[in-house]
Backbone as numpy.savetxt, mean C-alpha at the origin, in Angstrom:
# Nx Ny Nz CAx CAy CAz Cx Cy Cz
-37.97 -49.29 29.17 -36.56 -49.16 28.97 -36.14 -47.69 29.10
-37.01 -46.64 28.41 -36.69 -45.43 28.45 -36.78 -44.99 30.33
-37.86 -44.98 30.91 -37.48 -45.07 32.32 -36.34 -45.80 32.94
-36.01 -46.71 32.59 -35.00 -47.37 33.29 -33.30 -46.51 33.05
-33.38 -46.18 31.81 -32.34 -45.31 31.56 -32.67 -43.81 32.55
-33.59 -43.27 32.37 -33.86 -42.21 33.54 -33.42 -42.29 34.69
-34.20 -43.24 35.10 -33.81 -43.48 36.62 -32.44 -44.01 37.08
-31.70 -44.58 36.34 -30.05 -45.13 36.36 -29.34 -44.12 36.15
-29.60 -43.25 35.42 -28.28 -41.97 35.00 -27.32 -42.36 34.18
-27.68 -43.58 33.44 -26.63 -44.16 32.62 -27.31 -44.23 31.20
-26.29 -44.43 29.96 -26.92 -44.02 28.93 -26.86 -45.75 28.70
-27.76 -46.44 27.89 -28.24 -47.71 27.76 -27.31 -48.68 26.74
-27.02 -49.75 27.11 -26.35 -50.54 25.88 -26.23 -49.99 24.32
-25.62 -50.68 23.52 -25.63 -50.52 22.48 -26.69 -51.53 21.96
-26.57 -52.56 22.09 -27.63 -53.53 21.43 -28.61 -53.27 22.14
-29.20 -52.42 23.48 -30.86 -52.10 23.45 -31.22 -51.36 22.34
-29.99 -50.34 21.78 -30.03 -49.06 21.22 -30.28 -49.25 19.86
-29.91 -49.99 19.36 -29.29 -50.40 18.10 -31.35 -50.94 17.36
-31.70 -51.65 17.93 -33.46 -51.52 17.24 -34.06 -50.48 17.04
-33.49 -49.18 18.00 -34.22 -47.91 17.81 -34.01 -47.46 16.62
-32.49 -47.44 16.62 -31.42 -46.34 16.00 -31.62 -47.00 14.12
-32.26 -47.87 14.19 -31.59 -48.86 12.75 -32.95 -48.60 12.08
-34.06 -48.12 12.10 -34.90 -47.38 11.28 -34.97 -46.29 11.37
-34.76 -45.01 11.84 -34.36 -44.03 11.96 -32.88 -43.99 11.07
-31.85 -44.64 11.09 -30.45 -44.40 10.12 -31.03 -45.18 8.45
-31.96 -46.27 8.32 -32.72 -46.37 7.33 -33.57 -45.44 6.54
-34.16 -44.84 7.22 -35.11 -44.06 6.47 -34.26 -42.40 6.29
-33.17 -42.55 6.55 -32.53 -41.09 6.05 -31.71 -41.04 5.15
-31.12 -42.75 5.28 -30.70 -43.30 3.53 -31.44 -43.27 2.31
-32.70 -43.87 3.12 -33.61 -43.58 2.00 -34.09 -42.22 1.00
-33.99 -41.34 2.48 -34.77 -40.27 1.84 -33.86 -39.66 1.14
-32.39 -39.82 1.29 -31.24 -39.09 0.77 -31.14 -39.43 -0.31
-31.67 -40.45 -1.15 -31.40 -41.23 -2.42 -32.44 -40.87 -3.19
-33.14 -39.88 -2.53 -34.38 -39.40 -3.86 -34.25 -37.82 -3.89
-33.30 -37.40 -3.15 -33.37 -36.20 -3.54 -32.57 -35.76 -4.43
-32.78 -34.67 -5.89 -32.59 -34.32 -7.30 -31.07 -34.63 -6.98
-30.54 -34.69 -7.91 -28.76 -34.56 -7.92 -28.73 -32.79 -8.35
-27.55 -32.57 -7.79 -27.18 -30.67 -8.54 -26.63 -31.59 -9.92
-26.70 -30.35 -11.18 -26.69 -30.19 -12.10 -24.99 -30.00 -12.25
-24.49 -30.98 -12.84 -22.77 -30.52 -13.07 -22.41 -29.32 -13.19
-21.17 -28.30 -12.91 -21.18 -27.47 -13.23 -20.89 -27.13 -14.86
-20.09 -27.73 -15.59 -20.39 -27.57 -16.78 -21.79 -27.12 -17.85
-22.74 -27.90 -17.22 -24.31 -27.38 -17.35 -24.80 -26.12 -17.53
-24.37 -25.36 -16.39 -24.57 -24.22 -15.99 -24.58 -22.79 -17.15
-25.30 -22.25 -17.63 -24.73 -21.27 -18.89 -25.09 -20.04 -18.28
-23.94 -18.74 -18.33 -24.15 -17.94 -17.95 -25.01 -17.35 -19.30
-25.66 -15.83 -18.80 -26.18 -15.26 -19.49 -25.13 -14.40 -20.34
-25.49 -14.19 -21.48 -24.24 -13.40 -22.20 -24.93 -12.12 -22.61
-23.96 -10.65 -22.55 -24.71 -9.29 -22.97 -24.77 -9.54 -24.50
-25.85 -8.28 -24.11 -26.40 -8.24 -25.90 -25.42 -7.94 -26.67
-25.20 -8.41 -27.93 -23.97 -7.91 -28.54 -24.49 -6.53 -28.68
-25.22 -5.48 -28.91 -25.32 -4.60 -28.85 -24.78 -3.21 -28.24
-24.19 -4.16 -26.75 -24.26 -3.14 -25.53 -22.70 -2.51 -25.91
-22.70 -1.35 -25.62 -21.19 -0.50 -25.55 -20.53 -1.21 -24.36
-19.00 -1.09 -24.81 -18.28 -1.85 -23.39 -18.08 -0.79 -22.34
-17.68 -1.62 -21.52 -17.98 -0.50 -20.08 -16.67 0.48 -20.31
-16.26 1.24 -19.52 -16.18 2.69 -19.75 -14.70 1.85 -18.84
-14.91 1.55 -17.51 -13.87 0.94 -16.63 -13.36 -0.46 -17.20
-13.44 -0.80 -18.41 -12.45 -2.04 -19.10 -11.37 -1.03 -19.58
-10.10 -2.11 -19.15 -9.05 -1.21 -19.74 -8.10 -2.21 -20.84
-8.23 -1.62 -21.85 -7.68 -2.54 -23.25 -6.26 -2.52 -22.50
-5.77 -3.75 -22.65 -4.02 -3.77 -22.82 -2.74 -3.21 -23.63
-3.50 -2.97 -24.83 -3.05 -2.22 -25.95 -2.71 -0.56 -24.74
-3.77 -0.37 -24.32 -3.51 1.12 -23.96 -2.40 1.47 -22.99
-2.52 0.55 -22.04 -1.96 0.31 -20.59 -0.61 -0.20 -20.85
-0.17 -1.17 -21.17 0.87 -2.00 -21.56 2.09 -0.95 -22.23
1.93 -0.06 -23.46 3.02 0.93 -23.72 3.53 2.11 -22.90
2.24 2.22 -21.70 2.57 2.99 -19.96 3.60 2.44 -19.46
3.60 1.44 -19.30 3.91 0.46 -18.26 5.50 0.32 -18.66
5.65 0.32 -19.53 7.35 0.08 -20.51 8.03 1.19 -20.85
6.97 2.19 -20.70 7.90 3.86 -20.63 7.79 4.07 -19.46
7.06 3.58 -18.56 7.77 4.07 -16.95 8.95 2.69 -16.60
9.19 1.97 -17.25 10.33 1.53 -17.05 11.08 1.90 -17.64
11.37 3.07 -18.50 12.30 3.51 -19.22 12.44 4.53 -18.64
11.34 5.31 -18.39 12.12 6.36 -17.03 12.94 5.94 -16.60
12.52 5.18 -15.39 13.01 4.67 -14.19 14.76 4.81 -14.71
15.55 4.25 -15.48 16.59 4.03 -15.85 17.16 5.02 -16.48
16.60 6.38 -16.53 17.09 7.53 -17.44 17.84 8.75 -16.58
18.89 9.34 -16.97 19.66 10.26 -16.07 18.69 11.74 -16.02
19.33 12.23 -14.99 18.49 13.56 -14.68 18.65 14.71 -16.27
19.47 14.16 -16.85 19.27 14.42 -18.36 18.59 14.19 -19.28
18.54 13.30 -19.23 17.46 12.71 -20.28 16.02 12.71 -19.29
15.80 12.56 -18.64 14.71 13.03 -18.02 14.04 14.79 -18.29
15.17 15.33 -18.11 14.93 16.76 -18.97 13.98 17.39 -20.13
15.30 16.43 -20.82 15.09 16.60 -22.46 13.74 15.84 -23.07
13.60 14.58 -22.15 11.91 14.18 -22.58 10.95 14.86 -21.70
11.01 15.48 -20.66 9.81 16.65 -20.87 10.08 17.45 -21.16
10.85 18.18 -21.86 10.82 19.58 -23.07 9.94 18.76 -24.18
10.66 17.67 -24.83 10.09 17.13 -25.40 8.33 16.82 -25.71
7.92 15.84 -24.61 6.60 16.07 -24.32 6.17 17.17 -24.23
6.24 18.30 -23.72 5.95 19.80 -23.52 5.52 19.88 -24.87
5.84 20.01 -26.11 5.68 20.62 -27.21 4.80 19.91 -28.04
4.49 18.69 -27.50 2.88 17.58 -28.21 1.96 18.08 -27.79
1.16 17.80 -28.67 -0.64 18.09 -28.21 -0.88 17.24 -27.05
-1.63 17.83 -25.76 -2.10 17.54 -24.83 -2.82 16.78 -24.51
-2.88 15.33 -24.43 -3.61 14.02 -24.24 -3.44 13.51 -23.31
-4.70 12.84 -22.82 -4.44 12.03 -21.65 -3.07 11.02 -21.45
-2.71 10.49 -22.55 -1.46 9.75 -22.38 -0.21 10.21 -22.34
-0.27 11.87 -22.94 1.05 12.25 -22.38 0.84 13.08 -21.36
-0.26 13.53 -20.85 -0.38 13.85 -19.77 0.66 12.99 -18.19
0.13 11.56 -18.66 0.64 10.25 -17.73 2.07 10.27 -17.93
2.56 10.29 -19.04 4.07 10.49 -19.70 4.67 11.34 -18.70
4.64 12.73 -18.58 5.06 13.72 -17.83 4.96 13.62 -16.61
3.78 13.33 -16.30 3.25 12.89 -14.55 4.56 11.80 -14.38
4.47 10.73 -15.03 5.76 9.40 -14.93 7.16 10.07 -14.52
7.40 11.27 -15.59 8.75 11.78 -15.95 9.12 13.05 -14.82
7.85 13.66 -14.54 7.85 14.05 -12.79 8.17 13.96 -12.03
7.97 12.38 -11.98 8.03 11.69 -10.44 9.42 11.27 -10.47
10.12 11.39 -11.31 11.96 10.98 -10.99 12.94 12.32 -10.76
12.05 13.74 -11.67 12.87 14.63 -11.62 13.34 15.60 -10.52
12.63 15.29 -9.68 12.85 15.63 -8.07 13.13 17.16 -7.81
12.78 17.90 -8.41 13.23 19.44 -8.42 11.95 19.83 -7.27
12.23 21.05 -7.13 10.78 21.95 -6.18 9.29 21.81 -6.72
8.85 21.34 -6.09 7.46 20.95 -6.78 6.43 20.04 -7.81
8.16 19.81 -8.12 7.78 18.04 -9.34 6.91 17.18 -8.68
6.82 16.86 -7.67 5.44 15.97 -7.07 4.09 16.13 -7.42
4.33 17.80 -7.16 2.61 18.37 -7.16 2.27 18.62 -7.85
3.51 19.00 -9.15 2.72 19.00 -10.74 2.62 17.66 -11.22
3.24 16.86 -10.72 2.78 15.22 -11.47 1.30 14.50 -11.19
1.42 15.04 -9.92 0.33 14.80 -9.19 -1.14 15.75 -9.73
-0.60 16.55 -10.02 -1.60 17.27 -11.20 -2.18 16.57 -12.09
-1.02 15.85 -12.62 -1.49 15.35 -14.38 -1.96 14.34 -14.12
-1.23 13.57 -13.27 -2.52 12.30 -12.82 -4.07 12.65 -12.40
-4.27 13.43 -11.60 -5.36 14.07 -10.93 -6.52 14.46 -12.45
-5.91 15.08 -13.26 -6.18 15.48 -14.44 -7.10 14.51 -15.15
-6.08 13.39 -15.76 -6.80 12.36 -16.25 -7.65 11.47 -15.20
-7.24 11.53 -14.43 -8.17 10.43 -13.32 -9.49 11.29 -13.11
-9.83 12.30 -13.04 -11.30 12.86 -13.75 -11.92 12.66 -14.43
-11.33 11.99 -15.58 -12.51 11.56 -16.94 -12.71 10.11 -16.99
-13.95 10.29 -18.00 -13.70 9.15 -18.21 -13.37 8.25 -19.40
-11.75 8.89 -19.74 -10.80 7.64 -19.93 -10.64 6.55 -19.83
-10.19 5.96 -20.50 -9.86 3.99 -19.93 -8.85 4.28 -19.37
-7.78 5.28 -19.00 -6.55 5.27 -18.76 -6.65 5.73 -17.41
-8.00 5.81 -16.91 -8.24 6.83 -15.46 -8.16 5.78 -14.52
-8.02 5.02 -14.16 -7.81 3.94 -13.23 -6.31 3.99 -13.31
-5.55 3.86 -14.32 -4.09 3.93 -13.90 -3.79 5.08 -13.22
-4.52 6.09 -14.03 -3.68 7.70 -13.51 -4.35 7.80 -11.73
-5.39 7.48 -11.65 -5.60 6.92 -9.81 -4.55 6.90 -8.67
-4.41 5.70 -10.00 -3.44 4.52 -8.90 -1.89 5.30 -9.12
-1.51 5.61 -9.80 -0.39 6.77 -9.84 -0.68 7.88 -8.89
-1.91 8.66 -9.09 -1.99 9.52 -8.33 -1.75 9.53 -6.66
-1.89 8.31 -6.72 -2.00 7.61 -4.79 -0.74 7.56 -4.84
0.10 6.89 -5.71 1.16 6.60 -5.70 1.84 7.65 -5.47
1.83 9.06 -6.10 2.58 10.54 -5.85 2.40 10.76 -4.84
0.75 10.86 -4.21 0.74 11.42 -3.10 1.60 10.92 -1.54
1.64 9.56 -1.75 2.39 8.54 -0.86 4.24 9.45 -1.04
4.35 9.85 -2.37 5.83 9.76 -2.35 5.47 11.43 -1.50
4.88 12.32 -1.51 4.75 13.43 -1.09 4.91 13.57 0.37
4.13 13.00 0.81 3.52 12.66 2.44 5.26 12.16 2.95
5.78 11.02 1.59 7.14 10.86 2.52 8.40 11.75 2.56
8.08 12.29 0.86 9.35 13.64 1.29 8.63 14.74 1.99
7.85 15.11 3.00 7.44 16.40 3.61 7.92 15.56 5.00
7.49 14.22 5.45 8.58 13.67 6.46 9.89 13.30 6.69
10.19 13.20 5.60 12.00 13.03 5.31 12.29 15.05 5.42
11.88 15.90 5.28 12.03 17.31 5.16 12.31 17.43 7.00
10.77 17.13 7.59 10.60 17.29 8.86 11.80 16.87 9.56
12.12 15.54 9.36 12.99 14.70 9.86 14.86 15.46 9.42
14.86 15.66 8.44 16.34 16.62 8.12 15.92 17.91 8.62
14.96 18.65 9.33 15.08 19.69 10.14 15.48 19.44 11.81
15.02 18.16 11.69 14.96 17.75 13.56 16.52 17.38 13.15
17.18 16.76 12.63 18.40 16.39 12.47 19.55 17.76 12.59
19.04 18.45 11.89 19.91 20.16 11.76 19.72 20.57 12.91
18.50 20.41 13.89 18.37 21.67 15.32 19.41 20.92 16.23
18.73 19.23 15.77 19.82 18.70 17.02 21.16 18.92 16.96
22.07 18.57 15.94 22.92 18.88 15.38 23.57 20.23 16.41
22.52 21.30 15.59 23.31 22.64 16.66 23.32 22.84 18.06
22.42 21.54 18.86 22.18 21.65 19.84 22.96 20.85 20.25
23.40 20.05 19.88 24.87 19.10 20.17 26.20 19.76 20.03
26.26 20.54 19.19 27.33 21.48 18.82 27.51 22.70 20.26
26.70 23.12 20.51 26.07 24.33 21.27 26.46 23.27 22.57
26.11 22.47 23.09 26.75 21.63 24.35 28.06 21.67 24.52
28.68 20.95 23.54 29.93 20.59 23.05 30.49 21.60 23.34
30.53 22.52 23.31 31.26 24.12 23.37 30.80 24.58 24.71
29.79 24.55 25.20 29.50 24.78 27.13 30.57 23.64 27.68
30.48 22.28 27.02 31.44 21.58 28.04 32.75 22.07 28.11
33.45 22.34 26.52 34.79 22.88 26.41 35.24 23.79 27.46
34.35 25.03 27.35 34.56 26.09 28.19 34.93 25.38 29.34
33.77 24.76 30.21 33.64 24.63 31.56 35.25 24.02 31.67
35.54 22.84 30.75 36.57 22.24 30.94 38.04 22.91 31.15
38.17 24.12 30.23 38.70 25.01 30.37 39.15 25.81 31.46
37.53 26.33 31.75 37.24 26.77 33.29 38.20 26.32 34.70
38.25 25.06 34.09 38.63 24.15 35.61 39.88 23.88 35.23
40.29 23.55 34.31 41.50 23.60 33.67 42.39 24.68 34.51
42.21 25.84 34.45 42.91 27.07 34.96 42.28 27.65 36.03
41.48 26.97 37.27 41.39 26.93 38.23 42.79 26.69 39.35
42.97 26.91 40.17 44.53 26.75 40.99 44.04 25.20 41.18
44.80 24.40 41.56 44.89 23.17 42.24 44.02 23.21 43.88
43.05 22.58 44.08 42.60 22.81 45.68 43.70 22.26 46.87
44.87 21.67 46.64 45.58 21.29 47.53 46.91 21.88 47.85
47.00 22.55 46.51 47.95 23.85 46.39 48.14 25.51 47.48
46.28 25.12 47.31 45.72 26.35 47.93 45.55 26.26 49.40
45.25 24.99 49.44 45.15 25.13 50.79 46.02 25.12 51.88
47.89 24.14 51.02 49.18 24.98 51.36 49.23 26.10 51.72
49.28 26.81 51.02 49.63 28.35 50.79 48.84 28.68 51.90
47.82 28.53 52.30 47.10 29.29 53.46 47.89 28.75 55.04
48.50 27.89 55.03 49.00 27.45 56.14 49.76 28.46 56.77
């Protein structure tokens, strides 16, 4: 039979096929029905640390993070006054990583000459140690630097705006003239009367 399929080029009935195929699809039922079952996952128990062990250094309590998070929304909403008066304020506390972040926060709205790069300081500052609070001051710190990178292109960009500006201006005044120019030129048909 297997020659005969060779030599035809055709693939063979189903019912020649079907005596082959029907212990071969038997015995893989079979074998499938003895192998172990997996273990539910419920089963499964992770290993737990020693109660002993100190917690890691990069867990960050919520307690800590969470009263950040609600004074930079209180920035956010405060006039270039009161923005002031709470870093004078802060200024005169003892120096901690959390008001370090405070000021860095209160920085980043007050927009004067250089407020970026000292905020960007105080983040930089705490994001050195190791604080639980150094993963925020990081991610702040990226955050300043992003606002930096965009006011030194918003700067670039209001200089290209000012050259063009005078260079549009500076046209504007060549065309006038010229217009001028021709303005009080004689008439060409006038002139060429007069020569008759």
């Amino acid at each position: 039979m297997t020659n005969d399929y060779l030599s035809r080029g055709t693939p063979p009935a189903l019912p020649t096929l079907l005596p082959l195929l029907l212990p071969l699809l038997l015995s893989a039922l079979l074998a499938g029905c003895g192998m172990p079952l997996m273990p539910a996952p419920a089963s499964i128990v992770l290993p737990q640390p020693p109660a002993d062990a100190p917690p890691s250094a990069t867990l960050m309590l919520p307690d800590e993070t969470a009263p950040l998070l609600a004074y930079h929304q209180q920035v956010r909403r405060m006039t270039q006054g009161e923005l002031l008066q709470e870093l004078a304020a802060l200024g005169m506390r003892q120096p901690t990583p959390r008001v370090a972040l405070q000021m860095g926060m209160l920085l980043l709205w007050t927009r004067g000459a250089g407020d970026l790069t000292r905020a960007q300081a105080q983040f930089d500052t705490v994001a050195s140690t190791p604080h639980p609070l150094a993963p925020l001051a990081s991610l702040l710190s990226a955050q300043c630097q992003e606002l930096r990178r965009l006011a030194e292109h918003g700067d670039k960009l209001a200089a290209q705006l000012k050259e063009n500006q005078r260079k549009t201006d500076q046209l504007t005044e060549t065309l006038e003239s010229l217009k001028a120019i021709e303005r009080n030129l004689p008439a060409r048909g006038a002139s060429n009367e007069r020569q008759r």
